[in-house]
C-alpha beads as a LAMMPS data file, in Angstrom:
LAMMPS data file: protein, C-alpha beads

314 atoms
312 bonds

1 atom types
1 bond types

-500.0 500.0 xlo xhi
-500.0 500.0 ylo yhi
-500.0 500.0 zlo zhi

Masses

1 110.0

Atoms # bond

1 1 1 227.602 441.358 10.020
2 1 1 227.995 444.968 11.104
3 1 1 230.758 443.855 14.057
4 1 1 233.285 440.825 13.763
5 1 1 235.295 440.287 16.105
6 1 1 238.169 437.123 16.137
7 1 1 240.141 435.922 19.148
8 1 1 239.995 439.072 20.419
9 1 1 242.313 439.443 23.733
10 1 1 243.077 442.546 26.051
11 1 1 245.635 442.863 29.035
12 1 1 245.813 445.182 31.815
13 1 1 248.719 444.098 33.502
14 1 1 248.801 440.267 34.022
15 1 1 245.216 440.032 34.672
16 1 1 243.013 439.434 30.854
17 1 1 239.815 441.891 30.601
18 1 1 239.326 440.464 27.065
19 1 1 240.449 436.766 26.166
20 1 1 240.268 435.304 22.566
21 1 1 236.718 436.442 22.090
22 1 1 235.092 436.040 19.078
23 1 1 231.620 437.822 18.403
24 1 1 229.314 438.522 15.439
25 1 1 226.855 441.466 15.522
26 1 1 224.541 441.821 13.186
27 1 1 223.665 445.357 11.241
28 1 1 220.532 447.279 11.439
29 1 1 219.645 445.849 14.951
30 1 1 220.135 446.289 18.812
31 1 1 222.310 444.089 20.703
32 1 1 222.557 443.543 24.158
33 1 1 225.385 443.090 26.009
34 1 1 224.842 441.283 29.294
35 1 1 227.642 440.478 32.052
36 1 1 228.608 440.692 35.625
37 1 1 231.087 444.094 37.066
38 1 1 234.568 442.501 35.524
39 1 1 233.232 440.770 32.569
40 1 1 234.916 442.471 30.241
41 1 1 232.245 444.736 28.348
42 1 1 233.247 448.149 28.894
43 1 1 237.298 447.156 27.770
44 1 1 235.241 445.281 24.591
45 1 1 233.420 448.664 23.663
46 1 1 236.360 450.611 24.104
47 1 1 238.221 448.773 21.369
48 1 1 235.335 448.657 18.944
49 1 1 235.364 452.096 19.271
50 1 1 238.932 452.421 18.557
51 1 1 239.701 454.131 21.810
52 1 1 241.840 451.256 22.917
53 1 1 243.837 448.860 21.241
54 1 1 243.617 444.773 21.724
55 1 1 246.810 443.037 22.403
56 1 1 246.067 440.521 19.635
57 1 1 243.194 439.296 17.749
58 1 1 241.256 441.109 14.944
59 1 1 238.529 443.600 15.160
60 1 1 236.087 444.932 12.008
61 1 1 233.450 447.497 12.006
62 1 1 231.456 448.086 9.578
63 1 1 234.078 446.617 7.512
64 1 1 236.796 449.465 9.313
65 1 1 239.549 447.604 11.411
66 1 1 240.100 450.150 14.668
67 1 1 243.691 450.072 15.430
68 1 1 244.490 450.771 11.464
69 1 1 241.879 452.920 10.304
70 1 1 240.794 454.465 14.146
71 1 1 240.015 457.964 12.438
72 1 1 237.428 456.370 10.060
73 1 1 235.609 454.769 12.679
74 1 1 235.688 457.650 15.159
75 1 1 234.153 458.835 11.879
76 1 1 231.576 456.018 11.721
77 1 1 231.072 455.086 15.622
78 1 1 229.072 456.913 17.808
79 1 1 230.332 456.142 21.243
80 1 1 228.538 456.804 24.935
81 1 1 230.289 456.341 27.756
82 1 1 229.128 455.341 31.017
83 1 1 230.103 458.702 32.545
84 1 1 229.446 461.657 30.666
85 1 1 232.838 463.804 31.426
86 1 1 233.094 466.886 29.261
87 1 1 234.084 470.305 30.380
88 1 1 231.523 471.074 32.560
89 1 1 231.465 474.906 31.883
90 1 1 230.366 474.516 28.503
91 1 1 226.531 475.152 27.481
92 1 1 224.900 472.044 25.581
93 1 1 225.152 473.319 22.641
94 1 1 228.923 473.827 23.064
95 1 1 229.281 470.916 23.642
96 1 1 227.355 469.423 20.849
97 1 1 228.759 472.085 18.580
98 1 1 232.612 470.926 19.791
99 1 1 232.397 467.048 19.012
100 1 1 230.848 468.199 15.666
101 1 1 233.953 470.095 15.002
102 1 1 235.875 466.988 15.770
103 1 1 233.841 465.286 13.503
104 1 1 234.905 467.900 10.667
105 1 1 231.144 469.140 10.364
106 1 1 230.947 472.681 8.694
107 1 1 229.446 474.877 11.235
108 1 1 225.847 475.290 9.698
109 1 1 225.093 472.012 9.516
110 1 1 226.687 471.240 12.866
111 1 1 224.456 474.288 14.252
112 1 1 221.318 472.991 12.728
113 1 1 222.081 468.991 13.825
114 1 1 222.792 470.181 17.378
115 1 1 219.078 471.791 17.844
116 1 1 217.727 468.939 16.369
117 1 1 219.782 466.251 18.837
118 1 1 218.864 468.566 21.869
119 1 1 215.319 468.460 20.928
120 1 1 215.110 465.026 20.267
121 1 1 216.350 464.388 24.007
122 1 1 214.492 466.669 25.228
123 1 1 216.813 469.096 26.222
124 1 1 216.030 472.036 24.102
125 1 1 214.732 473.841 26.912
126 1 1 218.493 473.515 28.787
127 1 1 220.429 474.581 25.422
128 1 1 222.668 477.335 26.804
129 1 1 222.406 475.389 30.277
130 1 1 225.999 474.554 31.344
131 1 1 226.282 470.895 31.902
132 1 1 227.406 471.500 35.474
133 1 1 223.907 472.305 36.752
134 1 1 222.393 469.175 34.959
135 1 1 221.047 465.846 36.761
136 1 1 222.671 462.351 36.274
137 1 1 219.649 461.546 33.565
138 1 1 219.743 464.797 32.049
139 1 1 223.596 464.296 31.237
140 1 1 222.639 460.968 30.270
141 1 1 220.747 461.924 27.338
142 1 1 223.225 465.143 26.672
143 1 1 225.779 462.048 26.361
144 1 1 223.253 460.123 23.703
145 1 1 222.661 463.439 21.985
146 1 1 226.576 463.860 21.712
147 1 1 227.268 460.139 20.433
148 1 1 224.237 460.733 17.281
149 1 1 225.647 464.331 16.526
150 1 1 227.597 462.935 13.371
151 1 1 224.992 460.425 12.216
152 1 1 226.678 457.495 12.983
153 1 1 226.238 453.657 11.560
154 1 1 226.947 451.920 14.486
155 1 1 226.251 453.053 18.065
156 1 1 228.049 452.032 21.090
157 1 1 226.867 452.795 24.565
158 1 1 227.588 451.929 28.020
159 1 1 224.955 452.106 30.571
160 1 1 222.703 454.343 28.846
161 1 1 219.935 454.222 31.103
162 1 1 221.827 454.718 34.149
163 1 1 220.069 457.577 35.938
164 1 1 216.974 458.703 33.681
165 1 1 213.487 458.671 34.673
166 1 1 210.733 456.210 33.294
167 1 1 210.058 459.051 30.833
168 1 1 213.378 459.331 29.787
169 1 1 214.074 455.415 29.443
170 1 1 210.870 454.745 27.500
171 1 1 211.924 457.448 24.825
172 1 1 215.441 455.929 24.632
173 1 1 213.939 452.832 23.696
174 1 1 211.605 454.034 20.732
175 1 1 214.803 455.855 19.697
176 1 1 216.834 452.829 19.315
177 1 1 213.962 450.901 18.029
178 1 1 213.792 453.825 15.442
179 1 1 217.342 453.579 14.594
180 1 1 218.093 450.263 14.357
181 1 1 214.737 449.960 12.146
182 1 1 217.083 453.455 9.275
183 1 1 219.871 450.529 9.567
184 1 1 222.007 451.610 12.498
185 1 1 223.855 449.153 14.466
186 1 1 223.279 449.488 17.798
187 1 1 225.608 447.372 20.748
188 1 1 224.499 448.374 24.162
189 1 1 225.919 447.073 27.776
190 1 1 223.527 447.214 30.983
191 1 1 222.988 445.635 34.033
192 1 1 219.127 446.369 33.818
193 1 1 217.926 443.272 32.058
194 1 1 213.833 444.314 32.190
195 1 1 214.985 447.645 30.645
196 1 1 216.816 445.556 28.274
197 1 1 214.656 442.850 27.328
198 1 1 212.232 445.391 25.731
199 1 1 214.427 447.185 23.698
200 1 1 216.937 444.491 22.016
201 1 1 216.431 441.617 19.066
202 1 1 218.936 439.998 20.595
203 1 1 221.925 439.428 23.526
204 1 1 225.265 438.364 23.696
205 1 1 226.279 436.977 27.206
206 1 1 230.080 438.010 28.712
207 1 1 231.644 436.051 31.501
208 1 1 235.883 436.741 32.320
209 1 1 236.190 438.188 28.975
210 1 1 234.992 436.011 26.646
211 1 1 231.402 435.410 25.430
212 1 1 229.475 432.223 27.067
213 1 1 226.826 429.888 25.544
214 1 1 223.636 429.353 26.436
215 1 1 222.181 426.000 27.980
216 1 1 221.264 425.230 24.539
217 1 1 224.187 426.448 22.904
218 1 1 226.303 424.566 24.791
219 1 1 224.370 421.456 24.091
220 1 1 224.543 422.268 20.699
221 1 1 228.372 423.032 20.793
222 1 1 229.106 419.686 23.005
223 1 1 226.723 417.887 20.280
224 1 1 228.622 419.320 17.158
225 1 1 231.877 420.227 18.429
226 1 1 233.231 423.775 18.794
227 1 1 233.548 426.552 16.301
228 1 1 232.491 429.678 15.384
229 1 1 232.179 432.994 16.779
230 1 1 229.543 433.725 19.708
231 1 1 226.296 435.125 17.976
232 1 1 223.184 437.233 19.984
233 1 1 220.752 435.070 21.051
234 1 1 217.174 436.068 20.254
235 1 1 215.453 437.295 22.286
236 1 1 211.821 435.453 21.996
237 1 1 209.764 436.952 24.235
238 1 1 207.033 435.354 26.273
239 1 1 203.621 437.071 26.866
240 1 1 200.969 435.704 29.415
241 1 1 197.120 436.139 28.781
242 1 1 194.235 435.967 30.730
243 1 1 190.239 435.421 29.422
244 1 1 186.975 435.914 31.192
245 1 1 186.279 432.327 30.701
246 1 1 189.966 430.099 31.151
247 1 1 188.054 426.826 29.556
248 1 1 187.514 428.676 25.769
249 1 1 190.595 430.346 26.177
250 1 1 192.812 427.073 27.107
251 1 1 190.789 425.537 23.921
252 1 1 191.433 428.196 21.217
253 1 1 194.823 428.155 22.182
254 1 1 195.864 424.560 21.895
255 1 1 194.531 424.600 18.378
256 1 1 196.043 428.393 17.408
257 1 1 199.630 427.987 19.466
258 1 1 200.867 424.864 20.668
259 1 1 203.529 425.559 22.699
260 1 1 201.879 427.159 25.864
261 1 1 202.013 427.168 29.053
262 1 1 199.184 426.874 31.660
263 1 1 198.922 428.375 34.639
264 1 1 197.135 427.688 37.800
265 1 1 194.757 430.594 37.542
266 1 1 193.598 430.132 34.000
267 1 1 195.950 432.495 32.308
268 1 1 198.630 430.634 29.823
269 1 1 202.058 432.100 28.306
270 1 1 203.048 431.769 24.916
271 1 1 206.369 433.004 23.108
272 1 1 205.652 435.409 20.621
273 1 1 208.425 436.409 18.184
274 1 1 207.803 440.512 18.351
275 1 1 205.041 443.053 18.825
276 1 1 203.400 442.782 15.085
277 1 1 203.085 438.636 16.286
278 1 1 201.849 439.882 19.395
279 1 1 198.908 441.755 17.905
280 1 1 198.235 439.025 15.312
281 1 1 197.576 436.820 17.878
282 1 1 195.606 438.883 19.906
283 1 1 192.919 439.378 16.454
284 1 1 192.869 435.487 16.185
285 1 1 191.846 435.204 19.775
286 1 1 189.201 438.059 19.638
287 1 1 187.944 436.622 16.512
288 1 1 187.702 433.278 17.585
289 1 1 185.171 434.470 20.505
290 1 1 187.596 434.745 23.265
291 1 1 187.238 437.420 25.345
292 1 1 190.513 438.895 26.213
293 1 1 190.713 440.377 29.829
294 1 1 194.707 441.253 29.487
295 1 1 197.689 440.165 26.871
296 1 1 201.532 441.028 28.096
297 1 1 204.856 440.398 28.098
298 1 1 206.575 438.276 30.744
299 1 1 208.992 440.357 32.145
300 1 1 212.073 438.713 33.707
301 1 1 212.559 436.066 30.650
302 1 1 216.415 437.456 30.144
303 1 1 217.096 437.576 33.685
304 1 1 216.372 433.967 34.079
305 1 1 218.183 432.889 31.093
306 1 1 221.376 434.508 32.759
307 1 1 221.303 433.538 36.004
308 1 1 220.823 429.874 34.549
309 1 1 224.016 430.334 32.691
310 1 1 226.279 427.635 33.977
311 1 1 229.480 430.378 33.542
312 1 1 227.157 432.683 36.040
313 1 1 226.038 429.793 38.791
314 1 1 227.201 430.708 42.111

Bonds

1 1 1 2
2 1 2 3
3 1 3 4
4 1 4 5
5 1 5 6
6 1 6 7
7 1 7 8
8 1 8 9
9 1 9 10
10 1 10 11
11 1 11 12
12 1 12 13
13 1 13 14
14 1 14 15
15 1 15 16
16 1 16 17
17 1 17 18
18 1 18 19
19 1 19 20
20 1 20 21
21 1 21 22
22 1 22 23
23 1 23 24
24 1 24 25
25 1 25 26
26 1 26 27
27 1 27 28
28 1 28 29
29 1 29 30
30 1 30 31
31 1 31 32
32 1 32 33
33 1 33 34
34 1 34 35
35 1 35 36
36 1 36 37
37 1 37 38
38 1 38 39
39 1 39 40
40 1 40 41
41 1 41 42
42 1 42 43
43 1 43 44
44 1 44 45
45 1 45 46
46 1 46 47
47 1 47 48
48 1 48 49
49 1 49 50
50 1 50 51
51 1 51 52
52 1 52 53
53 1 53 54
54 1 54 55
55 1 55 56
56 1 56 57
57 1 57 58
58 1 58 59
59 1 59 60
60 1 60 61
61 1 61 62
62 1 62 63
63 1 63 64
64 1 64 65
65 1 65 66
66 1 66 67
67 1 67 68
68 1 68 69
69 1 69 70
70 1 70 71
71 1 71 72
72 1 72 73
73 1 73 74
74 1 74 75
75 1 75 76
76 1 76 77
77 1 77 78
78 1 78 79
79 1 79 80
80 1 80 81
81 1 81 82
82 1 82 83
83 1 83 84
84 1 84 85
85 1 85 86
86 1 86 87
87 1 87 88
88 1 88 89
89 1 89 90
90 1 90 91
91 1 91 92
92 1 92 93
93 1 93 94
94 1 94 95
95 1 95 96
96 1 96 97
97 1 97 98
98 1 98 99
99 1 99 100
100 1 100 101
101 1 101 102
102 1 102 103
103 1 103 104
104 1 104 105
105 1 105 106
106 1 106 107
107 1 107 108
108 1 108 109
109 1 109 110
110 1 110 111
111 1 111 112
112 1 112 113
113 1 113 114
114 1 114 115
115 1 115 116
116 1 116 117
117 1 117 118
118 1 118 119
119 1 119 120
120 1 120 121
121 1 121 122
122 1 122 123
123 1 123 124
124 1 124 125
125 1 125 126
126 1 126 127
127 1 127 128
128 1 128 129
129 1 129 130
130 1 130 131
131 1 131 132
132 1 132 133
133 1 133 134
134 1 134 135
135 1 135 136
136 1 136 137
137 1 137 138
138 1 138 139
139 1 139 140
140 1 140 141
141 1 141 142
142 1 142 143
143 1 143 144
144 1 144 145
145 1 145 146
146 1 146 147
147 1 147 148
148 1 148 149
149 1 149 150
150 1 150 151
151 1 151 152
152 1 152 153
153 1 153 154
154 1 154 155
155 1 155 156
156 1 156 157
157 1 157 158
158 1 158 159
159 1 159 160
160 1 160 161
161 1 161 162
162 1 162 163
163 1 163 164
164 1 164 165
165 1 165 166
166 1 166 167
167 1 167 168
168 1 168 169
169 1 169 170
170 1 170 171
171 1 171 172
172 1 172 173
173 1 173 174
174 1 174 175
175 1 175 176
176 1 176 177
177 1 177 178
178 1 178 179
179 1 179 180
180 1 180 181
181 1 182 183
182 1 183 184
183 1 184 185
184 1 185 186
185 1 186 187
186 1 187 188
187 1 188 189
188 1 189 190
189 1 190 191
190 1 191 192
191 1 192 193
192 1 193 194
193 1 194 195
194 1 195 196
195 1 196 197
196 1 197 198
197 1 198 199
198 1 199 200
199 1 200 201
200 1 201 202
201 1 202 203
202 1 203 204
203 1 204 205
204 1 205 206
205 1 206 207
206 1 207 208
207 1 208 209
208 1 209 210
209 1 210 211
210 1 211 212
211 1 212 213
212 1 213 214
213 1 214 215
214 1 215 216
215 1 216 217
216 1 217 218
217 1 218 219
218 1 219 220
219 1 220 221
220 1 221 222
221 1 222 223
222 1 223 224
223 1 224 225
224 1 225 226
225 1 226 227
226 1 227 228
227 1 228 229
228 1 229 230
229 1 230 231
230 1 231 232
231 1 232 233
232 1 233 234
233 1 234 235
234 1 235 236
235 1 236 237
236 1 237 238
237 1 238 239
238 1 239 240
239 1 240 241
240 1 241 242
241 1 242 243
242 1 243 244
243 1 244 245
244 1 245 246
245 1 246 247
246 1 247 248
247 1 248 249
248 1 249 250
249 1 250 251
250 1 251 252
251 1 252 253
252 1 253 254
253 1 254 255
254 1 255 256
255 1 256 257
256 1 257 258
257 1 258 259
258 1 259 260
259 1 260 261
260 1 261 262
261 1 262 263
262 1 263 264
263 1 264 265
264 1 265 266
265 1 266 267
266 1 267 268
267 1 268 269
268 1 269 270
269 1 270 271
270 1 271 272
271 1 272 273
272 1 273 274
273 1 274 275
274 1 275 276
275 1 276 277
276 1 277 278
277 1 278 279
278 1 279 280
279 1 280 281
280 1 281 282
281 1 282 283
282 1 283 284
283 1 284 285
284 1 285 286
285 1 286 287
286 1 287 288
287 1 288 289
288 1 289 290
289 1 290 291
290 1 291 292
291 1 292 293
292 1 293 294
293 1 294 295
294 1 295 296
295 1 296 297
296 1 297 298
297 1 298 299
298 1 299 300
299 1 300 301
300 1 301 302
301 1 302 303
302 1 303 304
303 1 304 305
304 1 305 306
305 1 306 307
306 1 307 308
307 1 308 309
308 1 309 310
309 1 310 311
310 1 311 312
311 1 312 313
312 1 313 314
């Protein structure tokens, strides 16, 4: 596991942000973080990042504990905030160019890995634009550009999406996809669960500081007793697809996938693991003599999973 973290508790004042969490993350993979305002995420990514300390409770990152060794994983974290403040006078490349300084880069290669983060959000065009004249979405991906500038192995970001365009959300996506596929860990918070659902292998769910089960965790847990530290829940996607003719379609897939479900207009859903499953079982249906009209994902599978949280019932 990339992140461990072990009765992990935060106070601000009386009132607990973080209480005696424990969480697993896994490396080489995007995480979700999924919570109501107050739950506790933003305080929890602030202390992986070793930006605040917890009150008690123990905290590893890629092996590096933040409140003894915080320089080594400033060194190893790349960390987006929800807000991008920075001076706002500065060009985007000074900016880039500064954190790389923090990060003890020698100036050529912190030259060269600043055009290559401002082209690869699309930004080149803006590189001796001061960030006061740019959009939300354009400082947005300025912020993502800053938090990759050193190359990091894990990657921590708040609200990332807040404020870019479709455009600029799709590419962020493939990005992280991209990264998590070199080994990076990435642990993300956001409110927009479509956005969300299409980009992570897996969630962890936050209620008053602490990490909740799922209905069939908590079975589980009630089953088995309690133990162990809260670990991202898969997230198995469900795709719906439709056929010309909803008879053959309805019988190729009761003998190729089992577990369907029918709907009144012919079309049926299946859960499908990823996108390579996805197109596997779209050849086995064309080759079979079905004749595919559309194949999707279900959006909105994450969304109901949280609001049928029993922490999250109002």
């Amino acid at each position: 596991m990339s992140i461990e973290v072990s009765q992990l508790t935060r106070f601000f004042g009386r009132a607990p942000a973080v209480r005696q969490l424990d969480m697993s993350v896994p490396g080489g993979a995007v995480t979700g973080l999924v919570g109501p305002n107050g739950a506790g995420k933003t305080t929890l990514l602030l202390m992986l990042a070793a930006l605040l300390a917890p009150d008690s409770g123990t905290i590893r990152v890629a092996g590096l504990d933040p409140v003894t060794q915080a320089r080594e994983v400033h060194r190893t974290v790349g960390w987006m905030p929800d807000a991008f403040g920075t001076w706002d006078s500065l060009t985007c490349t000074e900016i880039l160019l500064t954190f790389a300084a923090a990060q003890e880069m020698d100036a050529d290669t912190a030259r060269t890995r600043a055009v290559e983060m401002l082209t690869l959000v699309h930004l080149d065009e803006l590189a001796r634009t001061p960030a006061r004249v740019l959009s939300r979405g354009q400082k947005q991906r300025l912020g993502l550009a800053r938090a990759l500038i050193h190359s990091p192995k894990v990657l921590l970001l708040d609200e990332p999406a807040a404020g870019m365009d479709p455009r600029s959300r799709a590419d962020l996506r493939a990005l992280l996809r991209d990264l998590a596929s070199d080994g990076t860990t990435v642990l993300l918070s956001s409110h927009i669960l479509p956005e969300m659902e299409e980009m992570v292998d897996g969630v962890v769910f936050m209620s008053h500081g602490t990490a909740l089960p799922t209905p069939s965790e908590q079975g589980r847990a009630e089953a088995e007793g309690p133990g162990g530290a809260a670990h991202p829940v898969p997230t198995r996607r469900t795709w719906r697809m439709r056929a010309l003719d909803a008879g053959r379609l309805s019988e190729w897939v009761h003998s190729a996938q089992p577990s369907v479900t029918h709907e009144e207009d012919g079309t049926v859903r299946l859960p499908v693991d990823d996108d390579a499953a996805a197109a596997r079982l779209l050849r086995k249906a064309v080759e079979a003599g079905v004749e595919v009209v559309s194949f999707a994902p279900l959006r909105g599978a994450l969304e109901e999973t949280y609001l049928a949280m029993e922490g999250e019932r109002r």
